[in-house]
Backbone as CSV, one residue per row, in Angstrom:
resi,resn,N_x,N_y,N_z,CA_x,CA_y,CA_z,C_x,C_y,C_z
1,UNK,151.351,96.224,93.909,150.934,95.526,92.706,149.735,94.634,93.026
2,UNK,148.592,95.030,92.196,147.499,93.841,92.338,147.541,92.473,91.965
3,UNK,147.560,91.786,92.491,147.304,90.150,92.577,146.221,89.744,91.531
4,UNK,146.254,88.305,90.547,145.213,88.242,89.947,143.589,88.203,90.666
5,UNK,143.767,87.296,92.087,142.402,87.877,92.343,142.125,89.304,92.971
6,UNK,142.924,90.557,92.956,142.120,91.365,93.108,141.668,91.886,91.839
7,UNK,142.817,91.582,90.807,141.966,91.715,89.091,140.388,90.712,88.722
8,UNK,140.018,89.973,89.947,138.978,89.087,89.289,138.009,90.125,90.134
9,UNK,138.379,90.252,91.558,137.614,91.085,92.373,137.070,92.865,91.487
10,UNK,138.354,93.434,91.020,137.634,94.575,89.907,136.875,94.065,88.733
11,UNK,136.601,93.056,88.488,135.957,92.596,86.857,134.430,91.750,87.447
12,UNK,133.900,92.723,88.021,132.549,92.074,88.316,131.522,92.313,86.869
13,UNK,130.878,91.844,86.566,130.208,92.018,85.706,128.448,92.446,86.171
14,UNK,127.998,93.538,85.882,126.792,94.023,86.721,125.797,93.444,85.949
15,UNK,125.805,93.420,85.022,124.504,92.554,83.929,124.974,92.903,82.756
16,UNK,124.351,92.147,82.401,124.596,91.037,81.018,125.059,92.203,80.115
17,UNK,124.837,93.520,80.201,124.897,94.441,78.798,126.607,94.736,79.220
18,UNK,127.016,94.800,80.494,128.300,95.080,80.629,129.327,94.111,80.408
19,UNK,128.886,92.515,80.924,129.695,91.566,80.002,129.746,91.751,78.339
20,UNK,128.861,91.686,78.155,128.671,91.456,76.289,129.660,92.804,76.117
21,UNK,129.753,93.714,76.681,131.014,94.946,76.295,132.469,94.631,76.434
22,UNK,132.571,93.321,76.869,133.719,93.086,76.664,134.342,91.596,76.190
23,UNK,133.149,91.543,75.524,133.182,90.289,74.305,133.605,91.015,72.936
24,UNK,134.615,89.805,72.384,134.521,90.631,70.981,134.685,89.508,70.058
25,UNK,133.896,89.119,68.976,134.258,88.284,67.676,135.319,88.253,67.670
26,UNK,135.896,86.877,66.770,137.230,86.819,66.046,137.423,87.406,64.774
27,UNK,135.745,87.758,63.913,135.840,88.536,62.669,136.127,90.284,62.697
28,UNK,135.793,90.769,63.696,135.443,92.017,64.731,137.042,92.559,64.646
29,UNK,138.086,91.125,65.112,139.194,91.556,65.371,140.075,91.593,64.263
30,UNK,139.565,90.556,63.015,139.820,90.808,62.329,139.693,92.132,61.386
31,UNK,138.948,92.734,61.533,138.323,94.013,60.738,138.924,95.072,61.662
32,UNK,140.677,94.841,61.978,141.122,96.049,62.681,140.756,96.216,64.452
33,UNK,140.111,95.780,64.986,139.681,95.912,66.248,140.897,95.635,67.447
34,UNK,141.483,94.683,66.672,142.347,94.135,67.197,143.613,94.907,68.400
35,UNK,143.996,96.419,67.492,144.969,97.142,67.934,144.328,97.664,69.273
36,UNK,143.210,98.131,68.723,142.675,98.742,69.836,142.425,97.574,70.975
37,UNK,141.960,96.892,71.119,141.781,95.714,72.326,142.984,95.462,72.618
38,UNK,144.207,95.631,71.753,145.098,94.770,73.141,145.436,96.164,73.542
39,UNK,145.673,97.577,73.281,145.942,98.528,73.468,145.408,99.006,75.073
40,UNK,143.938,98.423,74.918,142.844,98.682,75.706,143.668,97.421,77.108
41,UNK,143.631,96.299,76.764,144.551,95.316,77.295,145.945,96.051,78.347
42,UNK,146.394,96.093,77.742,147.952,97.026,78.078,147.778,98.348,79.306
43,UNK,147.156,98.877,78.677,147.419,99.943,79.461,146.123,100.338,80.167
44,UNK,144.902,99.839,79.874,143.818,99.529,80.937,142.825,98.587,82.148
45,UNK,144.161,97.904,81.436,143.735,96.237,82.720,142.554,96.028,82.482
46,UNK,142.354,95.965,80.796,140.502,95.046,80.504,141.465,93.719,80.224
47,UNK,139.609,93.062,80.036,139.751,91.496,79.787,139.067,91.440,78.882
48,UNK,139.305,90.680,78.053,138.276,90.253,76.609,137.865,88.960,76.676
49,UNK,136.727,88.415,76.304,136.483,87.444,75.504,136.021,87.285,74.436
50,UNK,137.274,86.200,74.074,136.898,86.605,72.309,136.036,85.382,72.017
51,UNK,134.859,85.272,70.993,133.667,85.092,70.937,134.020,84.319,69.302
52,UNK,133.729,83.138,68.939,133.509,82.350,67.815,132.722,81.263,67.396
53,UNK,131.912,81.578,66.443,130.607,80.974,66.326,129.491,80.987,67.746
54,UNK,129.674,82.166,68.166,128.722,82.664,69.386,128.948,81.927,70.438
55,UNK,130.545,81.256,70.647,130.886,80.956,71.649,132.066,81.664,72.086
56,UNK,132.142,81.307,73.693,133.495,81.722,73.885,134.506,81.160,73.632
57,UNK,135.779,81.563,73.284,137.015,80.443,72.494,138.021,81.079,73.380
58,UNK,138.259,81.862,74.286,139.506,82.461,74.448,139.229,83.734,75.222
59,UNK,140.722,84.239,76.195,140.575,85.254,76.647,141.969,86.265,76.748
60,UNK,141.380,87.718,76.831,142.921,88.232,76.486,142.685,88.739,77.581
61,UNK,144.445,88.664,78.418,144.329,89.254,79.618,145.770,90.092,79.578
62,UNK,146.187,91.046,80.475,147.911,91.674,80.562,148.256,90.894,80.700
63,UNK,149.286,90.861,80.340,150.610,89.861,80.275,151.189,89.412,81.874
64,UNK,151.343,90.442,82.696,151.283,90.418,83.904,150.328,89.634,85.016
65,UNK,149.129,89.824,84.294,148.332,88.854,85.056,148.357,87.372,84.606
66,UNK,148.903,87.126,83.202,148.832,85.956,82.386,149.988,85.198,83.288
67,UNK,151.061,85.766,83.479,152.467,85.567,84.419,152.145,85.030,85.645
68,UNK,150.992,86.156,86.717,150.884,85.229,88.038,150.025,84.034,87.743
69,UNK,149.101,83.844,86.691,148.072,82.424,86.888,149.247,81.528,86.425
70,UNK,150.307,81.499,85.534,151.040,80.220,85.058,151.988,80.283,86.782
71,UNK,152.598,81.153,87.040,152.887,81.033,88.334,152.571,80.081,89.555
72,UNK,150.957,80.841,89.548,150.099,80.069,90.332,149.542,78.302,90.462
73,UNK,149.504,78.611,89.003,149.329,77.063,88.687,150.875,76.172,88.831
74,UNK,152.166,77.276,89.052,153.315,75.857,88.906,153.130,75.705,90.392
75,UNK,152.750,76.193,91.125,152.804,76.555,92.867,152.000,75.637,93.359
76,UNK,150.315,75.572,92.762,149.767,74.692,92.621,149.981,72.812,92.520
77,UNK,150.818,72.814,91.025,150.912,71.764,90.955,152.076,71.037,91.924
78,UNK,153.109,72.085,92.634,153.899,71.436,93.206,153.473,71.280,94.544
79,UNK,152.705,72.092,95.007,151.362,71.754,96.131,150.944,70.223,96.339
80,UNK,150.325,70.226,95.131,149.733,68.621,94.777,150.734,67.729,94.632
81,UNK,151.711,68.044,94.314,153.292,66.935,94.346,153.718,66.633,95.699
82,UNK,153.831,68.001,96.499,154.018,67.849,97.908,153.489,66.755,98.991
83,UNK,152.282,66.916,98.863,150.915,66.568,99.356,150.574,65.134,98.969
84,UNK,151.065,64.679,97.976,151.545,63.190,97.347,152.149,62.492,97.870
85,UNK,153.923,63.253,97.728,154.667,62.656,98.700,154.645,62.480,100.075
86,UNK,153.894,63.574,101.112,153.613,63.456,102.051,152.612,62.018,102.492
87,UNK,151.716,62.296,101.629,150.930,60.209,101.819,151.904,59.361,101.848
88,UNK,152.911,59.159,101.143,153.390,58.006,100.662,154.699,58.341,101.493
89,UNK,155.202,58.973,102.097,155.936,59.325,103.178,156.071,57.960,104.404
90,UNK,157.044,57.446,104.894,157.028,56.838,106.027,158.178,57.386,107.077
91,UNK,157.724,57.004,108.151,158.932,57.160,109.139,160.340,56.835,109.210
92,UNK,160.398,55.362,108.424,161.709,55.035,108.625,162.565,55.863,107.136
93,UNK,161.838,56.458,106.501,162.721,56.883,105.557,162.999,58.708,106.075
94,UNK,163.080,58.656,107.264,163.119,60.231,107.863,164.424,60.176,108.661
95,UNK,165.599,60.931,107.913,166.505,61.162,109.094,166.643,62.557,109.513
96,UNK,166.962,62.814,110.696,167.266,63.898,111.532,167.963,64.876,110.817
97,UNK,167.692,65.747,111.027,168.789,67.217,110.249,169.985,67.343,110.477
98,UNK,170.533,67.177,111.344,171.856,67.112,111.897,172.567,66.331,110.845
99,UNK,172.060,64.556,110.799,172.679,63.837,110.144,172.281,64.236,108.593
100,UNK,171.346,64.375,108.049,171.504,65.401,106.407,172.632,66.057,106.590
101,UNK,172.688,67.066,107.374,173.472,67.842,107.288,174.983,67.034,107.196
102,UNK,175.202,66.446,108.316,176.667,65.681,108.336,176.760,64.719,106.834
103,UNK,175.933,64.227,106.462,175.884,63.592,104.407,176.086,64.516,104.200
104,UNK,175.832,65.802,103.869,176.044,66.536,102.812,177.229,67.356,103.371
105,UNK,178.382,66.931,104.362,179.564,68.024,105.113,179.677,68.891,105.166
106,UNK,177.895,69.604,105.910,177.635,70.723,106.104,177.729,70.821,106.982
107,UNK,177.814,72.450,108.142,177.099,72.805,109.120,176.050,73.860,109.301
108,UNK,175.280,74.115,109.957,174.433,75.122,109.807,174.958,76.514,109.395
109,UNK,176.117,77.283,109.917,176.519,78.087,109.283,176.768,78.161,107.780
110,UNK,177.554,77.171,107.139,177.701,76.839,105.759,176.322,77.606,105.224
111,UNK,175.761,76.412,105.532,174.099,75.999,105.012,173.488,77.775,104.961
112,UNK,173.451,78.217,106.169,172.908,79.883,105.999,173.458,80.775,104.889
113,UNK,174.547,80.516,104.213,175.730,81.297,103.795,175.156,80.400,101.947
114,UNK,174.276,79.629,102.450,173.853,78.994,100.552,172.471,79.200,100.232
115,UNK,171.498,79.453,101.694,170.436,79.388,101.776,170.038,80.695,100.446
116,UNK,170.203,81.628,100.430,169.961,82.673,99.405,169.822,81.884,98.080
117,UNK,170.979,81.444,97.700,171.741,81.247,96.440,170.772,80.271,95.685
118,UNK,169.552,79.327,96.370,169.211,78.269,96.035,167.478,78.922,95.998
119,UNK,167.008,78.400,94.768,165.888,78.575,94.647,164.862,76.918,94.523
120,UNK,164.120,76.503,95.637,163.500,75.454,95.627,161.973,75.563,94.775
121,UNK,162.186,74.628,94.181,161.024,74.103,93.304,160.423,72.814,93.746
């Protein structure tokens, strides 16, 4: 499965006449165009930009690729959450694994036997 940037890597644009081919008005789409572009969308991995008052307003992409950028961006922002807490991090608030473990009346076996079950965010 391709990754969104190898979908950015296929969508080079060679000059200007091949972008503008995959611009389309919002009146354009109104006048029926519509089926066909997401059609084109779906099952040909184009990208649109849709175009209002001779600007760009918007873009239609597969749904699939729409999926990894919100993805990306929650991955992202918890990146930047990480990376937060890590500044503001001190030593004395760090205990050893062992003792986590003994708070929470675990042992490492337990712990392997939950590790699946748990999805970290």
């Amino acid at each position: 499965m391709l990754g969104v940037g190898d979908a950015i890597m296929r969508r080079r644009f060679f000059d200007l006449k091949d972008l503008v081919s995959y611009m389309i008005s919002v009146s354009d789409l109104g006048r029926g165009k519509a089926s066909k572009i997401i059609e084109e969308v779906a099952n040909r991995k184009e990208h649109y930009i849709i175009i209002k008052n001779n600007k760009p307003q918007a873009v239609i992409i597969p749904i699939d690729q729409y999926d990894e950028l919100m993805e990306a961006q929650e991955e992202l922002e918890l990146l930047q959450l990480a990376i937060e807490r890590m500044k503001n991090l001190k030593e004395e608030d760090l205990i050893p694994f062992d003792e986590a473990l003994k708070e929470a009346s675990l042992n490492e076996k337990e712990l392997e036997q939950y590790i699946d079950l748990v999805e970290i965010e």
